[in-house]
C-alpha positions in Angstrom: -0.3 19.9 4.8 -0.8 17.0 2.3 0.9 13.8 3.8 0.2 10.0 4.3 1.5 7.9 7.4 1.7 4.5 7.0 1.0 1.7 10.4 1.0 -1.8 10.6 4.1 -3.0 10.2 6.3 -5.4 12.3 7.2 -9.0 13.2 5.3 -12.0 11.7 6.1 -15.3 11.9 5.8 -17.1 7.8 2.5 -17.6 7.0 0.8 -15.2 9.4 -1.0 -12.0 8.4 -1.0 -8.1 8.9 -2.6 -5.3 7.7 -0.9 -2.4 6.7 -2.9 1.1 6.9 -2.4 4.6 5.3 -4.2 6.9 6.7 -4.7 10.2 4.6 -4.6 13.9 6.1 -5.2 17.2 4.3 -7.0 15.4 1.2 -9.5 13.0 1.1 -8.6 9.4 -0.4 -12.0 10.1 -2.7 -9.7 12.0 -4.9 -6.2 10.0 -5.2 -5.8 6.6 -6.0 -3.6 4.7 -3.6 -0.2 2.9 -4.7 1.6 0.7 -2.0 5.4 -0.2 -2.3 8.0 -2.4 -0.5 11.8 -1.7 -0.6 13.6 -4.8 0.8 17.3 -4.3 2.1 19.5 -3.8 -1.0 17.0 -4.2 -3.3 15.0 -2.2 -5.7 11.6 -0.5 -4.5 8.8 -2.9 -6.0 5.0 -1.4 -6.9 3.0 -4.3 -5.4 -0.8 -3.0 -5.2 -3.0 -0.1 -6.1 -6.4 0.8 -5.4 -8.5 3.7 -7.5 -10.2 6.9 -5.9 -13.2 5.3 -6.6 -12.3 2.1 -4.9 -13.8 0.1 -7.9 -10.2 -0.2 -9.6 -7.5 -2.8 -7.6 -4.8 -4.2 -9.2 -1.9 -6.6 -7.9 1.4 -7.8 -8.8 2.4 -10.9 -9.2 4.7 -11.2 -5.8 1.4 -10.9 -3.7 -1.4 -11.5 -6.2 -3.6 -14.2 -4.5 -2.1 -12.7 -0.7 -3.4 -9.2 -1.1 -6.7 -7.7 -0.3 -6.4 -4.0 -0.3 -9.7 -1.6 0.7 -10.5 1.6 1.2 -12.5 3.1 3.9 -13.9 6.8 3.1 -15.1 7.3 6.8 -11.6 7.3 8.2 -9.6 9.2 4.9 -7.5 5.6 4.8 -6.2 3.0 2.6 -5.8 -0.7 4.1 -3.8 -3.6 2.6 -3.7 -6.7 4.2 -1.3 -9.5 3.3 -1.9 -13.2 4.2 0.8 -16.2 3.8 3.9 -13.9 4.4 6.8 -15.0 3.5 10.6 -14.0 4.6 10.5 -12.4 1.4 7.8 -10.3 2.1 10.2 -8.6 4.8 10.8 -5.1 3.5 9.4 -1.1 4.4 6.2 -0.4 3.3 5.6 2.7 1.4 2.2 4.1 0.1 1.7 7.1 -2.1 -1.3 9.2 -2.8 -1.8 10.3 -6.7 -4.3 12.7 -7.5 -5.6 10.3 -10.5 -9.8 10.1 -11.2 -11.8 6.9 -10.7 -12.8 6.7 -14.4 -8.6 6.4 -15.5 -8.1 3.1 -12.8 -4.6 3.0 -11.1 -1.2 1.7 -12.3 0.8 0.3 -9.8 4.0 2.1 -11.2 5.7 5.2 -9.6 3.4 8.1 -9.8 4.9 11.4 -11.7 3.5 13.7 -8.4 2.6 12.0 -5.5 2.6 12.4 -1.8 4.9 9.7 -0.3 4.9 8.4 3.2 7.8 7.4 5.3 6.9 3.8 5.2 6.5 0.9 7.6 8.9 -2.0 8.4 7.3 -5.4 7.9 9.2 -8.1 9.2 8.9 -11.8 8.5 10.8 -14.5 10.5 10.6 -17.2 12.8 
């Protein structure tokens, strides 16, 4: 079975840090690039990093650009982002999703046409 869980998550004071993890099982991360997403209550889910198959290929919006370092690690078939300065804005669930996509064609932080979705981590941010 194909599926990604994603870990990390919780309660964060503003302008502390986590890192977020999606660990890969039944496929190794070598072959799928890695998109992360946040859905905050009542709003729309937002694309907010990507990282290539290849690992040579990141790319960040604008909302974390500058807050985001995301990594992969081929040893343990998992994806990290980790996200500095939060901000009560940054409070949301986490999603990543796993798109079979070669190195050589990057990755697009946009909602992939077939990927494998996890069920998402809540991030908190609040004094």
């Amino acid at each position: 079975q194909l599926q990604v869980v994603e870990s990390g998550g919780g309660l964060v004071h503003p302008g502390g840090s986590l890192r977020l993890s999606c660990a890969a099982s039944g496929f190794s991360v070598d072959y799928y690039a890695i998109i992360w997403f946040r859905q905050a209550p009542g709003k729309e889910r937002e694309g907010i990093s990507c990282i290539s198959s290849d690992g040579i290929t990141t790319n960040f919006k604008d909302s974390v650009k500058g807050r985001a370092i995301i990594s992969r690690d081929s040893a343990k078939n998992t994806v990290n982002l980790q996200l500095n300065s939060l901000k009560p804005e940054d409070t949301a669930v986490y999603y990543c999703v796993a798109e079979r996509r070669s190195g050589r064609w990057g990755c697009t932080v946009a909602p992939p046409p077939s990927g494998i979705w996890g069920q998402g981590t809540q991030v908190t941010v609040s004094s």
